[in-house]
C-alpha positions, 0 to 999 in steps of 0.5 A: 500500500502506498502512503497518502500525499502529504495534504500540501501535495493534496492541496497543490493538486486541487489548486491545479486542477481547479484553477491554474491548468483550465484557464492556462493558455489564456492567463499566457497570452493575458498575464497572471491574474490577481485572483490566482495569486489570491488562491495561492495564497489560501492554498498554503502554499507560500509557507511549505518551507516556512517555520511553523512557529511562524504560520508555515509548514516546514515540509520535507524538501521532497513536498516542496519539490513535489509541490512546485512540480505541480504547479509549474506543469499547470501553469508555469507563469503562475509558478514563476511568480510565486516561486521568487517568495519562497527565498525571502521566506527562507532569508528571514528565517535565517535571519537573526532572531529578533531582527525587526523585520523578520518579526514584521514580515516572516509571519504575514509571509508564512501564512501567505497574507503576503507575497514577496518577490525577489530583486537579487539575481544582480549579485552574480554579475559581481565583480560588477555592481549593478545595484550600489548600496550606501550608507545615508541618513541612518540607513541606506541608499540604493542606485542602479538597475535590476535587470529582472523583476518578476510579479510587479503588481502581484506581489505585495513586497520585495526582497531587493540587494545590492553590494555595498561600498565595503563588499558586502551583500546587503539584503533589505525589503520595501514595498512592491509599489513606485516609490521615490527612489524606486522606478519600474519599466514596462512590462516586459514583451517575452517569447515565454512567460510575459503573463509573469509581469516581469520588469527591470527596476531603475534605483535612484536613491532609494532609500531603506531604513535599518531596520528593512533589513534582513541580511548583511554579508560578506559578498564571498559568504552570501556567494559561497552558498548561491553558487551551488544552488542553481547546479541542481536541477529544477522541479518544475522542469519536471512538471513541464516535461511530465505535463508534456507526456501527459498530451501525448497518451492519446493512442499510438505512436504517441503513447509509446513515445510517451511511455519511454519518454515517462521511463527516462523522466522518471530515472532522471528524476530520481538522480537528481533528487539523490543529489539534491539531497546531499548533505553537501551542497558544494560537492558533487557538482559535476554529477549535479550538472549533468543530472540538470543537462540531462533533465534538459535533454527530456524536457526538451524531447516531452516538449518537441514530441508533444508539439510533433504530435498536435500538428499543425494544432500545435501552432495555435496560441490555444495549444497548450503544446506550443505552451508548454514547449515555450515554458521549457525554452524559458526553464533552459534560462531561468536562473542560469549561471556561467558555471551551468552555461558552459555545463550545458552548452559543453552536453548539448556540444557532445550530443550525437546526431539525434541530440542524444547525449552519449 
């Protein structure tokens, strides 16, 4: 007998279900509306991976894989958006005890009252400094630009860093909202997940008070940490690849192409999660690569067989296959590195003729 899903699968289940996978192809072409982030906030699911002293769930890491599968074979721009809260929960739960703005944020954020976005993947441009953060006033000022912004007008606060003058990474939150100082562009126009409402930010003189504080490190520190995260392979490049399968059993060849394709996603699945789950995070990483370009290689196989097989259908903006395929060209970017770059790029190099790693 198999055990019964945790109820935060359950619940991500019914969230997909009822609300993100039947109105999918439209929220693609529309945006993310307001009234999926309501019910993602009454799913639970914004505090998985949150204390529970707090409101969260502190789930198991396989729930919250498992979990963010779901939502992303339903509809990827949603899971996106929701996705860039998950990492201000866990900065503040980290963070010191006491800190003012954990006591204020972690709380409202946990129990899903609140969503955050994220503004720091500019860190890893480092040496170079995209968003420069001095000390003014009491408390500090940032300048410069944040390339991406996922969620503007969804979320309900940000989580935005910057380096300061001394080198170290400082993280801080304000409100999700134009603000002096703070100054958002256009929405931007995207091959894949426009409906995510991503924008690039420009600071001029935003200032943030001490206590909107979270974090303050050594750049080295903070890198040593992030470095190693993005080698894993992502969950919901599992949701899209099983999404994708799911359009072909509709009958032969279809279906068999779906069953080996099924058999592979499944054993790549598994190595990925062993090594996701390693005590180390900093080791293993060429295992951990490869893994990743691996998961790549069926996505893009799901994607490409279930495009193959709608036809000229497929083509159609209402084809959840033309979707989905453009959802796995956006996961092969997401968060990418120069270290998982120069990993894939040097796999899909080594590829034979039929794209088949040897």
């Amino acid at each position: 007998m198999t055990a019964p899903p945790h109820p935060l699968v359950s619940r991500a289940g019914r969230l997909a279900s009822e609300v993100l996978a039947p109105h999918a192809e439209r929220v693609d072409q529309e945006g993310v509306p307001a009234s999926s982030i309501a019910a993602v906030k009454r799913s639970g699911l914004l505090g998985v991976s949150a204390p529970v002293a707090y409101g969260g769930s502190a789930a198991p890491a396989a729930v919250v894989r498992e979990t963010a599968e779901i939502l992303a074979g339903a509809c990827c721009s949603t899971w996106f958006v929701q996705a860039q809260h998950h990492t201000p929960v866990l900065t503040l739960a980290l963070a010191e005890g006491g800190l003012p703005v954990r006591e204020r944020l972690l709380g409202p954020l946990a129990r899903g009252e609140l969503l955050s976005g994220v503004a720091y993947a500019q860190l890893r441009a480092y040496p170079r400094v995209p968003v420069r953060v001095s000390r003014e006033r009491g408390g500090w000022r940032f300048d410069g630009t944040v390339p991406w912004y996922t969620g503007w007008g969804l979320n309900d606060v940000m989580m935005l860093a910057g380096v300061t003058d001394d080198g170290e990474a400082l993280f801080a939150f304000t409100e999700a909202r134009e603000q002096p100082g703070l100054r958002p562009s256009p929405p931007m126009r995207l091959a894949a997940l426009t409906a995510s409402r991503t924008v690039s930010l420009e600071l001029g003189g935003l200032w943030l008070p001490d206590d909107a504080v979270a974090l303050r490190t050594p750049y080295e520190t903070w890198a040593a940490t992030d470095r190693p995260k993005n080698t894993n392979a992502s969950p919901a490049v599992f949701g899209v690849t099983a999404a994708a399968l799911d359009l072909l059993d509709t009958g032969p060849p279809a279906k068999e192409t779906a069953r080996v394709l099924r058999a592979r996603l499944g054993e790549v699945r598994r190595r990925a999660y062993e090594l996701a789950d390693h005590p180390v995070p900093s080791e293993r990483i060429e295992e951990r690569l490869a893994a990743k370009t691996l998961a790549y290689d069926v996505m893009r196989a799901a994607t490409t067989a279930a495009v193959v097989a709608g036809g000229g259908r497929a083509m159609d903006l209402g084809s959840p296959a033309q979707r989905l395929a453009r959802e796995g060209m956006f996961l092969l970017v997401q968060g990418q590195t120069a270290t998982v770059r120069t990993a894939h790029l040097g796999a899909l190099g080594a590829a034979g003729p039929a794209g088949v790693t040897g």
